[in-house]
C-alpha positions in Angstrom: 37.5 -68.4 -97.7 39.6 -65.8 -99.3 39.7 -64.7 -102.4 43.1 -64.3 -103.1 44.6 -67.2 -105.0 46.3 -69.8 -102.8 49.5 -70.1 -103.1 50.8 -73.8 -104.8 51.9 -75.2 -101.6 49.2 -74.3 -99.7 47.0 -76.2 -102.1 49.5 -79.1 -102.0 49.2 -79.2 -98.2 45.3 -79.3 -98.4 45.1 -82.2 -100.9 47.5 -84.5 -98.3 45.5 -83.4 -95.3 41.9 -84.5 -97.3 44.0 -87.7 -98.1 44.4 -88.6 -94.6 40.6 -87.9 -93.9 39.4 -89.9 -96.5 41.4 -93.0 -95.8 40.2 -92.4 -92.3 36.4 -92.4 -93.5 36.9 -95.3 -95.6 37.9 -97.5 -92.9 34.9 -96.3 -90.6 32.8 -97.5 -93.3 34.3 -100.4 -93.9 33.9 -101.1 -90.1 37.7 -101.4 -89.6 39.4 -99.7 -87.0 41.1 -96.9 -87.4 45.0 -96.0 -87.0 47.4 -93.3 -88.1 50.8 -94.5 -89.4 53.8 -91.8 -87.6 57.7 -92.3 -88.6 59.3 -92.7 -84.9 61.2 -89.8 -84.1 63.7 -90.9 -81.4 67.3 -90.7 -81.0 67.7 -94.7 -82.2 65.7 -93.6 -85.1 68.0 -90.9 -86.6 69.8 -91.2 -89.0 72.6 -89.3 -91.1 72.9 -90.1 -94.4 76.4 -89.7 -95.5 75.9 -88.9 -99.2 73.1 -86.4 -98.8 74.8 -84.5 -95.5 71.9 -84.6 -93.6 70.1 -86.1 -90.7 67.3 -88.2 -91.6 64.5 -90.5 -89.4 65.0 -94.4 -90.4 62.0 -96.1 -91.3 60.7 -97.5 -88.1 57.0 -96.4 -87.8 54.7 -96.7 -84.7 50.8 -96.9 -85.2 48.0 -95.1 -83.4 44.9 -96.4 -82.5 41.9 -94.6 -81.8 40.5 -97.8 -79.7 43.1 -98.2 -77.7 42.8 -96.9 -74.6 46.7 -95.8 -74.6 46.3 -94.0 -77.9 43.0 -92.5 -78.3 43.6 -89.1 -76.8 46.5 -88.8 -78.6 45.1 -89.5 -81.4 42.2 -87.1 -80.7 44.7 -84.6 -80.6 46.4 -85.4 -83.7 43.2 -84.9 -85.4 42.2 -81.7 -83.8 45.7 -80.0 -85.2 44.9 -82.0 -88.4 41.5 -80.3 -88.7 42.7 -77.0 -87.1 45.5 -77.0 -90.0 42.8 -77.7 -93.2 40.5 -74.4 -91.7 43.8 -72.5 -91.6 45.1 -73.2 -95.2 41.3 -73.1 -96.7 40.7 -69.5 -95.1 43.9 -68.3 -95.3 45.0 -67.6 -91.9 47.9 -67.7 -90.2 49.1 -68.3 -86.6 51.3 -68.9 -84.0 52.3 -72.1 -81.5 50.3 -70.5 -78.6 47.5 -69.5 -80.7 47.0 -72.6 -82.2 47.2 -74.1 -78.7 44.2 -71.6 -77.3 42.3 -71.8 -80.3 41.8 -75.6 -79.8 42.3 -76.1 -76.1 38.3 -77.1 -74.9 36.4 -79.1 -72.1 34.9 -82.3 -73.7 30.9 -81.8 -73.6 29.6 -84.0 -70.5 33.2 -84.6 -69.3 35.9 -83.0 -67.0 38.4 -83.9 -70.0 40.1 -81.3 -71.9 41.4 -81.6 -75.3 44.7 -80.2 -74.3 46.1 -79.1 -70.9 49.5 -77.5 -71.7 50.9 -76.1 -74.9 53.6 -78.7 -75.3 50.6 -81.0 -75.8 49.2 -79.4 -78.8 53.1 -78.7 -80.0 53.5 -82.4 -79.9 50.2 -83.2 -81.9 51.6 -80.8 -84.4 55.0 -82.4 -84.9 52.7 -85.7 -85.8 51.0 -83.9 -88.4 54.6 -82.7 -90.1 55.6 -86.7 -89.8 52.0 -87.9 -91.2 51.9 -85.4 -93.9 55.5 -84.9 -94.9 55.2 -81.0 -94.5 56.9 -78.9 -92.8 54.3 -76.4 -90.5 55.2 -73.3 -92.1 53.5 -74.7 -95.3 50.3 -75.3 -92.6 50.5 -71.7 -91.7 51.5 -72.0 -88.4 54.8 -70.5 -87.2 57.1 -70.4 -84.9 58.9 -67.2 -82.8 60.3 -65.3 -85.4 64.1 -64.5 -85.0 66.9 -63.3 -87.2 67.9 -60.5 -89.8 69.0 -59.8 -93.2 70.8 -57.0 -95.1 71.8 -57.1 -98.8 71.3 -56.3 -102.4 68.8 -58.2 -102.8 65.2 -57.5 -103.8 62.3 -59.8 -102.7 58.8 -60.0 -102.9 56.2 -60.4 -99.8 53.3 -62.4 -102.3 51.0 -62.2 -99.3 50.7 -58.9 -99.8 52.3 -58.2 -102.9 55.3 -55.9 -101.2 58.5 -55.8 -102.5 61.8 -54.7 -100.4 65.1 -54.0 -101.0 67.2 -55.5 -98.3 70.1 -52.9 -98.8 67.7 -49.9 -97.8 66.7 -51.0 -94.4 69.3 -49.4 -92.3 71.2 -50.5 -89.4 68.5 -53.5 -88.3 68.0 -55.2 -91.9 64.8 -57.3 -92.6 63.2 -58.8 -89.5 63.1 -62.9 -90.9 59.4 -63.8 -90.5 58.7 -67.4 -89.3 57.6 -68.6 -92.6 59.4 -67.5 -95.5 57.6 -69.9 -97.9 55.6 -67.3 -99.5 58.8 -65.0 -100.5 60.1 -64.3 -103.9 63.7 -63.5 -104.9 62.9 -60.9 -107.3 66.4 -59.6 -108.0 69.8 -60.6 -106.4 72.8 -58.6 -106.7 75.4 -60.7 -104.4 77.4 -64.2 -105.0 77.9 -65.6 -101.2 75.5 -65.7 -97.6 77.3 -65.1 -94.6 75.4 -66.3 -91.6 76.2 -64.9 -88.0 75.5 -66.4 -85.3 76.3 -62.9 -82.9 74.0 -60.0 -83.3 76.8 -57.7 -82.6 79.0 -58.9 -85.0 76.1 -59.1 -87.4 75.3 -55.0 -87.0 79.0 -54.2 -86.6 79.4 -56.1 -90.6 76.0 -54.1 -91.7 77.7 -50.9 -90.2 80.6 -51.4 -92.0 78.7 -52.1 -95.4 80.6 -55.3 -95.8 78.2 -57.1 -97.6 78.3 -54.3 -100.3 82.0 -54.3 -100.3 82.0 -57.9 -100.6 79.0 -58.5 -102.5 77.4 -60.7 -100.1 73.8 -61.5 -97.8 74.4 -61.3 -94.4 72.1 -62.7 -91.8 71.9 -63.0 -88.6 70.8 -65.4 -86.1 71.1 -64.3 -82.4 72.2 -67.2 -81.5 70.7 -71.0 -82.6 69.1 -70.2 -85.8 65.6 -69.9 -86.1 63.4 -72.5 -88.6 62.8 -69.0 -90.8 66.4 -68.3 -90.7 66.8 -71.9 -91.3 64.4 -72.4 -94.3 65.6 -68.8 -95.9 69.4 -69.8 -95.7 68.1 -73.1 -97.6 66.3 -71.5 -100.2 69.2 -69.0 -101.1 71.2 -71.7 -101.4 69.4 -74.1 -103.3 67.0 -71.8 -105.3 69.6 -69.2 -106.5 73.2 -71.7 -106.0 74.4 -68.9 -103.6 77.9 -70.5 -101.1 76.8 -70.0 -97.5 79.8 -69.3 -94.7 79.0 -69.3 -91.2 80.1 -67.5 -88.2 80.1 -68.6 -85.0 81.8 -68.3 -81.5 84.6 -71.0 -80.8 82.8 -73.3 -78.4 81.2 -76.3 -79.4 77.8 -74.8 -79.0 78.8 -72.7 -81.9 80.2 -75.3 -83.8 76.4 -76.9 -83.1 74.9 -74.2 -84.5 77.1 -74.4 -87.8 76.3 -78.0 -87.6 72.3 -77.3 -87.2 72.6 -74.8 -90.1 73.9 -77.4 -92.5 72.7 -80.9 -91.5 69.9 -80.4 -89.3 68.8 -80.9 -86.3 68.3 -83.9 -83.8 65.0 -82.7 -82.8 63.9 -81.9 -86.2 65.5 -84.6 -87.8 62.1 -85.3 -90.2 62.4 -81.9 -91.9 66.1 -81.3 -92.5 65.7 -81.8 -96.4 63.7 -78.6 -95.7 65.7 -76.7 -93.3 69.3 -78.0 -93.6 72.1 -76.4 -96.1 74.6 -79.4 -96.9 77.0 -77.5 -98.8 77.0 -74.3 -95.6 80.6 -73.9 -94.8 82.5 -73.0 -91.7 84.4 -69.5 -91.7 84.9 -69.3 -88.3 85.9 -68.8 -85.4 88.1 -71.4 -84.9 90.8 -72.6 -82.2 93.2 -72.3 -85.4 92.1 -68.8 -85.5 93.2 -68.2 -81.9 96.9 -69.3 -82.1 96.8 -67.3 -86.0 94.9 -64.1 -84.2 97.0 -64.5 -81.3 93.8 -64.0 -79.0 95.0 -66.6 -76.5 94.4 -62.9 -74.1 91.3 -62.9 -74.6 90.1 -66.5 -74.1 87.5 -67.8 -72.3 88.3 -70.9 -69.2 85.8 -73.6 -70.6 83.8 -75.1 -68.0 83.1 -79.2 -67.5 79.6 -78.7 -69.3 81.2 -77.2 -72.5 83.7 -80.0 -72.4 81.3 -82.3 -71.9 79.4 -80.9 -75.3 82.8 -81.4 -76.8 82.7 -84.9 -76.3 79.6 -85.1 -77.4 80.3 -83.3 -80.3 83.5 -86.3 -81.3 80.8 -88.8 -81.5 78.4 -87.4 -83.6 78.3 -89.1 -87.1 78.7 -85.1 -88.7 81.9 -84.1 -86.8 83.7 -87.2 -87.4 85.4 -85.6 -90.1 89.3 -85.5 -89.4 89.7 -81.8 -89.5 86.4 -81.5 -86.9 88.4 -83.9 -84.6 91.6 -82.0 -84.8 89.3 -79.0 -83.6 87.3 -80.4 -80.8 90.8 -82.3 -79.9 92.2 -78.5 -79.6 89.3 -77.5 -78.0 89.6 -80.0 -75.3 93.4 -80.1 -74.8 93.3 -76.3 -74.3 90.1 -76.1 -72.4 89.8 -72.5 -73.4 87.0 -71.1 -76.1 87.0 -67.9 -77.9 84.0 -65.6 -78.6 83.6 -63.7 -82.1 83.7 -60.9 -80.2 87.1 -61.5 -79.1 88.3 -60.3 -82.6 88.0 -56.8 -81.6 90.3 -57.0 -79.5 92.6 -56.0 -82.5 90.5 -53.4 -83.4 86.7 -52.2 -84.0 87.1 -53.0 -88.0 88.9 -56.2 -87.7 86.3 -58.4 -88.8 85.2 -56.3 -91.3 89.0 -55.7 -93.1 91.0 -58.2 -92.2 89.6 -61.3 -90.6 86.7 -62.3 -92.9 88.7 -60.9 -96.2 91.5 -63.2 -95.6 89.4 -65.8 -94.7 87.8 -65.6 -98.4 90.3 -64.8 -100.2 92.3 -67.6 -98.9 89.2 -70.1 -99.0 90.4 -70.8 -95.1 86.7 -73.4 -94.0 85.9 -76.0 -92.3 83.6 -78.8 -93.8 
């Protein structure tokens, strides 16, 4: 084990995952058979709970036997990742989807049966363990594919090695997000807004342009759908230091999903979103609005049937019931054209930078 002093919810993640082991060895004793209680995480089981402004699971919970023929390898599997997860945490390691998959995939002894045949197996047994335990994986030490960047004043602390960097001194690619940012402290913070980006380009032309020192903001980046870094690190500069977060996306409605990811959650991670989602995230743009006000109806893009299809989609969901989210998507699909964030510089290379996103503060022009 290593020496270094765990970090609190590393500790908090081992106690729950002895828990579960000892009310499984109990029950052995006991000569009872043996189950593990898991929230149901299907579409009929989501939830979004209005006065929080997030998507949540309902309480219906399946069990999983060990002695049932249907269930034990399953649960096998469960119990490997549950295992896999306590070495992690009690030697301090850290690893990825894939490696976690190798580093348990076996042949049973005296058997042609292995543990796991394809990654999405052992990805599945994981996402049982978040539901059991009520943790997201990054506070297991596993991760996922880090993606997205930051620039800013702002000053944090790496306490796995005891690093700290100054995001305003990183040039023209920022700070690389890791996959789990549970283990960063905000040392100092010189900025009063977070501006997320869901374009690259846009995100470097900003940076380029020193906006966010101009404007005394955090800009980050998220190449497209955010990452659960990105996700998680947008949360806790929201919640941990009060900090507004905008976001900036292309006028489609898989931007507007994006936006909607970033704040409420996702459907697919519906269990975590009290650990991911930003309620009080904000939309700055771009929106079909913005195209009649920009005048970039020249620079439009023909939407095809499966973006109006997402539109539709999009009108149903609980989130984007909102009147002025209708009014959008109701523009969106009686022009049938969608605009990219790119489209802005049309009207010049520093557009963004000096006219679009000023006025859009200034004048406090969002979406909910």
């Amino acid at each position: 084990m290593s020496a270094k002093k765990k970090i609190k919810y590393e500790e908090v993640s081992l106690k729950k995952i002895k828990e579960i082991g000892l009310k499984l060895l109990k029950k052995i004793e006991k000569g009872e058979g043996i189950y593990l209680e898991i929230p149901i995480r299907r579409l009929s089981n989501i939830v979004f709970d209005k006065e929080n402004k997030k998507l949540i699971l309902g309480e219906k919970i399946a069990k999983r036997y060990f002695l049932n023929v249907a269930h034990s390898k399953r649960f096998m599997q469960t119990l490997l990742v549950l295992s896999f997860c306590k070495t992690l945490l009690e030697e301090d390691e850290r690893v990825s989807l894939r490696e976690m998959f190798y580093s348990l995939k076996r042949t049973l002894p005296n058997s042609k049966e292995n543990t796991f045949d394809e990654q999405r197996e052992s990805d599945a047994a994981l996402v049982d363990v978040e539901l059991i335990l009520d943790v997201i994986r990054e506070r297991l030490n596993i991760g996922a594919d880090p993606k997205g960047n930051v620039v800013g004043n702002i000053v944090i602390k790496d306490s796995l090695f005891g690093h700290e960097i100054n995001l305003s001194k990183l040039g023209l690619g920022g700070w690389a997000i890791p996959s789990n940012v549970e283990h960063i402290e905000f040392k100092k913070v010189n900025a009063d807004k977070v501006i997320v980006i869901e374009k690259n380009a846009a995100w470097e032309r900003l940076n380029a342009h020193m906006f966010w020192k101009k404007w005394n903001a955090i800009l980050i980046g998220t190449k497209g759908q955010a990452a659960r870094g990105a996700r998680r690190f947008i949360q806790r500069l929201n919640q941990e230091l009060g900090l507004p977060v905008y976001v900036l996306t292309d006028a489609d409605p898989y931007g507007w999903y994006i936006y909607s990811v970033i704040k409420y959650g996702s459907i697919n991670l519906a269990h975590v979103s009290d650990r991911l989602g930003t309620p009080e995230a904000k939309f700055i743009g771009v929106s079909m609005t913005d195209i009649e006000r920009y005048k970039l109806q020249n620079w439009t893009i023909k939407a095809k049937e499966f973006d109006l299809k997402r539109a539709k989609e999009l009108m149903n969901y609980e989130w984007f019931k909102h009147p002025k989210w209708q009014k959008e998507i109701k523009k969106f699909l009686k022009t049938k054209r969608k605009a990219e964030i790119e489209a802005l510089a049309s009207k010049g290379l520093k557009f963004l930078s000096e006219k679009y996103l000023p006025q859009k503060l200034k004048e406090e022009d969002f979406l909910p």
